[in-house]
N, C-alpha and C positions, 0 to 999 in steps of 0.2 A: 257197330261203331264205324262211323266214317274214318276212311283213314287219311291223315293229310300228308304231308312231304315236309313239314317240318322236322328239323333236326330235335332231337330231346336233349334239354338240357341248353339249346342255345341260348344265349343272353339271362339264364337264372341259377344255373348251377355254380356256386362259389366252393373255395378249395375244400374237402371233405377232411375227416379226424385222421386219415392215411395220409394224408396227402403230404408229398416228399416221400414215403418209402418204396420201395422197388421188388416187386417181386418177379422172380422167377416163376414160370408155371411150366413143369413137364408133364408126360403122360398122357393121356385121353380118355375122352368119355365122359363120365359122368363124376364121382366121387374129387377127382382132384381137381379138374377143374370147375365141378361148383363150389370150394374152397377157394380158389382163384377169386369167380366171381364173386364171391362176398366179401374180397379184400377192395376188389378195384370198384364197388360199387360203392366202399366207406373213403375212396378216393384213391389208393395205393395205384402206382403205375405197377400193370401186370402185362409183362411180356411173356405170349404166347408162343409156347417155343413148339413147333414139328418138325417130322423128318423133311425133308426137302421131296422124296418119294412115298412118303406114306403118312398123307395128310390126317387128321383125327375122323373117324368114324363119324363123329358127332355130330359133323357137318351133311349128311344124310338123313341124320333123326327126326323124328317129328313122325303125326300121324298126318297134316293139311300137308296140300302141296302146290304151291302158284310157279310157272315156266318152269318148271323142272328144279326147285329149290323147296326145301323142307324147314322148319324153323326151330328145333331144339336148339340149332347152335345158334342161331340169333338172339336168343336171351343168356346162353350158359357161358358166348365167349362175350358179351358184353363188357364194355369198357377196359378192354385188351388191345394191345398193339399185337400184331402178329409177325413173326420172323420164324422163319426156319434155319435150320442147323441138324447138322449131320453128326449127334455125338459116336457113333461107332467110329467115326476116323480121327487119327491125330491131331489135326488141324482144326475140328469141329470140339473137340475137347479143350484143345488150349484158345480157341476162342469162347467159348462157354465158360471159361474157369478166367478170363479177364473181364467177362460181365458179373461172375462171383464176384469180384474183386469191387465191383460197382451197384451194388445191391444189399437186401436185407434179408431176405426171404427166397426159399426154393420150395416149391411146390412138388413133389412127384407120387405117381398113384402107378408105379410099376411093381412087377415082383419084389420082394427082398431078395438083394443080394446083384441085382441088374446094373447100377450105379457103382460096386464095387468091381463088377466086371468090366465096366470100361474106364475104371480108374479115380471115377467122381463118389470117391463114397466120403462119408460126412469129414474122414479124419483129412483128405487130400482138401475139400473146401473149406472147414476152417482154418487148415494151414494159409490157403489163398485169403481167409476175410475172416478171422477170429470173431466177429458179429455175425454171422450168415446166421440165418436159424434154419434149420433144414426140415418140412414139415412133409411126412413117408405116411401114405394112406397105403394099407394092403389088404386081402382079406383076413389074415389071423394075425395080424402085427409081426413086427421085427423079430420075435424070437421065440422060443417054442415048439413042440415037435412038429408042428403044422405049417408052421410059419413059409414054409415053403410050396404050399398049395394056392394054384391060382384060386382066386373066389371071387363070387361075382353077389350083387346082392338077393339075390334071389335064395343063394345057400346062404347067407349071413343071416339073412332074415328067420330062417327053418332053424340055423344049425344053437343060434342065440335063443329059441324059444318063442321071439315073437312072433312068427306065425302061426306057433299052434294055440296064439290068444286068439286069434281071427276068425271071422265064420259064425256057425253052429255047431253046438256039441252033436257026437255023435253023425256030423258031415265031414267031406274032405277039407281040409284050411286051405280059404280062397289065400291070394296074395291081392294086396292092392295094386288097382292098373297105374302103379310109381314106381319106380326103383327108390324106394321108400331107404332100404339100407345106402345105398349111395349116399341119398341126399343128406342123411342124419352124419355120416362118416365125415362128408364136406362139412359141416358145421362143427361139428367139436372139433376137425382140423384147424379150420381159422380162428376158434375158441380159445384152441392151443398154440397158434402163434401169435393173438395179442395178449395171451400170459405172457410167452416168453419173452417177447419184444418189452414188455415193461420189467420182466426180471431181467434183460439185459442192460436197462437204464440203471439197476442195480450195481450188476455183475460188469456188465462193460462187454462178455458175450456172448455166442447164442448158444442155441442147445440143439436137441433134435425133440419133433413132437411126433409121436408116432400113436400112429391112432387106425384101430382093425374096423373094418365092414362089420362084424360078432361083436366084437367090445359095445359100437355104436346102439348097435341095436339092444342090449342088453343094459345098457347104462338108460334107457328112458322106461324098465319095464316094472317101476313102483314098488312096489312089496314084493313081490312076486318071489325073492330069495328068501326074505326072515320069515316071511310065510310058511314057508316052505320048512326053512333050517329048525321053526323053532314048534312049528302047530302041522309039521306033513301033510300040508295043502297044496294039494297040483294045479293052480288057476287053469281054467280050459274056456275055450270058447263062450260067449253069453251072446249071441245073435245080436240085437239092435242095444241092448243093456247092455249093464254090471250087476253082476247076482248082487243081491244086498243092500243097491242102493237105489232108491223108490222116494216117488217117482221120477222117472230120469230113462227116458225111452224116445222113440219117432209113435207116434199117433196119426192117421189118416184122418183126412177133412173128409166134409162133406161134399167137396168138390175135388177130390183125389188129391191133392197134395200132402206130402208127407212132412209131419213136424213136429221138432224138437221140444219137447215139455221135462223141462229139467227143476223141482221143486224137493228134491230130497231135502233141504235143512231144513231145520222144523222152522222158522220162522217163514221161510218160501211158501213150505205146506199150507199152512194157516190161510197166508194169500189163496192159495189157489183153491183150498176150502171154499173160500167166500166166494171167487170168481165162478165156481162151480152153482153157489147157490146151493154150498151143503155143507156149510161153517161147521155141523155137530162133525164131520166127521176129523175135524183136527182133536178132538177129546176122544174120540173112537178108542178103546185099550187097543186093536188090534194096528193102528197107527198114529200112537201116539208121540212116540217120539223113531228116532232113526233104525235103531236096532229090530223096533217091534214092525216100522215099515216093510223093513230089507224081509219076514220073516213072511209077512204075506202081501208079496210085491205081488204074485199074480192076481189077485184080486183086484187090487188097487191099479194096478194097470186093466182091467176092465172096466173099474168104476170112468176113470180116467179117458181111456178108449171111449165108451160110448158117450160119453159128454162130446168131445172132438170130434163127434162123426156128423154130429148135428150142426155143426156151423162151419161155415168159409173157410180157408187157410188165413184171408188176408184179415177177417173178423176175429176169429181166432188168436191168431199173434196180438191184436188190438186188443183185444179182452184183457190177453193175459199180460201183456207190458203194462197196463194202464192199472192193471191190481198190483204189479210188481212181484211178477211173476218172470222167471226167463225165458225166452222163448222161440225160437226162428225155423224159418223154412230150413228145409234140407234143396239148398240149390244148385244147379246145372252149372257148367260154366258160363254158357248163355244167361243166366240169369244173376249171378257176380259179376257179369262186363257191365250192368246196368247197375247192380246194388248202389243206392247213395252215399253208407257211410262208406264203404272201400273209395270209389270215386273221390270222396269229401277228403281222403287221406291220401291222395294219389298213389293210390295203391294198385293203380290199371295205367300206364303207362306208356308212351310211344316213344316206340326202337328203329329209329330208320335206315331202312335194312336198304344199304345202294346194290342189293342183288338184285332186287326188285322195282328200286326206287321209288319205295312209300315210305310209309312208317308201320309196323308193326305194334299189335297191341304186346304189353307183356306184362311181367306181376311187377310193383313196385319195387323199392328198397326196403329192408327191415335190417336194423329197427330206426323207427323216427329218432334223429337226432337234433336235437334243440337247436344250438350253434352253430356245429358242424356238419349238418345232415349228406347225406351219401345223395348218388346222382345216375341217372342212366345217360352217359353222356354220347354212347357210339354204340350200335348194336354191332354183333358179332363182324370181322372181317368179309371179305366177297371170296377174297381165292391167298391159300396160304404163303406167307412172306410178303404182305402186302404191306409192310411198315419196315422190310428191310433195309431200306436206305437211309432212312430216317433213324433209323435206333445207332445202325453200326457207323456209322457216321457222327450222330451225339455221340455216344456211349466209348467206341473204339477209336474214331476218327479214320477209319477207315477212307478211299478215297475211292471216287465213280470207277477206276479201273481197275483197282484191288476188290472190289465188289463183284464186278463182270466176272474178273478170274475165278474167284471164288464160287460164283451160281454156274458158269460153267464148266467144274469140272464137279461141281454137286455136293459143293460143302454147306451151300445157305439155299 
């Protein structure tokens, strides 16, 4: 994709469903501050808050690299202001605790117990703002004998079970190349503060949302408990499947590409019978209906398999849409920059990143909102505290040489 120098969002983004509330974002990395960004992309003003000496990792991340700049953080600090602050010192706390006082929302993904050691723990900030909602991402949550171990998602992932769904039975369990538990932790984070914000239109005020790396990853993993608690079923690995459900696999073209053939309901089945040009086999006893499929998936994933080896990917996918069948490539990133319906949903996006002075591609907003739809309006900041005048100034009223004072003795 060409990239242009256009700003995102210029002249079309109108105010978002957040728009007026104020977050706080502490911590770094990954988990709290893509909770962040899902607030400030539904519109919320989110100030990026770092140390003044120990800027966020994040801005490092990335696998590309143009003049010595990487781009994780040009989508994850997306539509943030950035200021720094020094909460280990007095002065850096009792200014962080007068922008409590002007806010809705605090963000933080540090240890438990880190925020009580420098005197910001939930009981000191509602006393400042009885509305604040304070949303704590950690590895094992707020309490518990573990609760005290750092975690990253990598063990959240292992330690919740979901990685030993992954892979092949009988091999080592890959991890996906995402910090897969992070990302999931971020979202039931922000999930968890626009419950609370509308239970505090209730109540009048906030709460704490506390939500583990393990819990995250545990909370999307389907049956896998009553299975377990009530039939001692250990779900394990299934390679490109789900044991039982048939057919619903990747299948190789005739021209190597790999593709999704998803027809387990019997009504799919039927379809794809016919698109096969082998209608009898939807009366087959041995795949007649769902149960008897899942019973001899391996077959049926052969019959299946060698049908798809004899035509095109792009032929293919057109057969089977066209009988009403589901269907798609398994694509690259390279080949999602171009897909039409993502495009058609601006779900590929430009982030004009003034580090570079283009625009960057990046994923859209989710989810589409009708009315109020979210926006990418600023990609990540260039260099930390680059909105510091402009916040403490609104926000504090602070003035041009209470400012100075303060960046030089290294409180912002």
């Amino acid at each position: 994709m060409t990239a242009s120098a256009r700003h995102p969002g210029d002249g079309l983004a109108g105010p978002g469903a957040l728009h007026g509330y104020r977050v706080l974002e502490l911590g770094s990395l990954i988990a709290g501050p893509y909770a962040g960004r899902l607030l400030g992309d539904l519109g919320a003003d989110v100030l990026k808050i770092e140390a003044p000496d120990r800027p966020d990792p994040l801005r490092s991340w990335g696998n590309a690299e143009q003049d010595g700049h990487r781009f994780f953080w040009t989508v994850h600090a997306r539509n943030k202001r950035s200021i720094t602050l020094d909460l280990r010192r007095p002065e850096g706390r009792a200014m962080f605790l007068r922008l409590v006082e002007r806010a809705d929302v605090v963000v933080e993904n540090f240890r438990p117990g880190t925020l009580e050691r420098w005197g910001l723990g939930y009981d000191v900030l509602s006393e400042r703002n009885p509305r604040i909602v304070l949303a704590r991402v950690s590895g094992y949550g707020q309490t518990g004998p573990m609760a005290q171990h750092p975690g990253y998602a990598s063990v959240a992932e292992a330690v919740s079970g979901l990685r030993h769904l992954n892979g092949y039975p009988d091999q080592p369990p890959p991890r996906m190349a995402l910090s897969l538990g992070d990302s999931l932790a971020g979202m039931f984070a922000a999930q968890g503060v626009l419950a609370a914000l509308l239970a505090r239109e209730r109540t009048g005020r906030g709460q704490v949302v506390d939500v583990a790396l393990t819990e995250a990853c545990l909370a999307v993993q389907e049956s896998t408990v009553p299975d377990y608690d009530r039939g001692g079923v250990v779900r394990g690995p299934s390679g490109t499947r789900l044991d039982g459900i048939a057919p619903s696999n990747i299948y190789r073209s005739r021209d190597g590409r790999w593709v999704v053939i998803a027809a387990n309901q019997d009504t799919v089945f039927r379809r794809l019978c016919g698109a096969l040009g082998r209608p009898e086999l939807a009366d087959d006893p041995r795949f007649a209906d769902h149960l008897a499929r899942g019973r001899h998936q391996d077959e049926l994933d052969e019959i299946v398999a060698d049908w798809a080896r004899r035509l095109d990917a792009e032929v293919l996918i057109k057969t089977l849409t066209e009988a009403g069948v589901v269907a798609g490539p398994v694509n690259t990133v390279a080949e999602v920059m171009d897909d039409p319906q993502l495009r058609a949903r601006n779900m590929v996006v430009d982030h004009y990143d003034e580090r570079i002075g283009e625009a960057v591609a990046g994923p859209g907003v989710v989810p589409v909102l009708s009315d109020t739809p979210g926006s990418v309006r600023r990609a990540g900041s260039a260099r930390p505290g680059a909105d510091n005048d402009a916040v403490y100034t609104e926000l504090l009223g602070l003035s041009a040489p209470q400012l100075r004072d303060l960046h030089d003795v290294g409180v912002i």
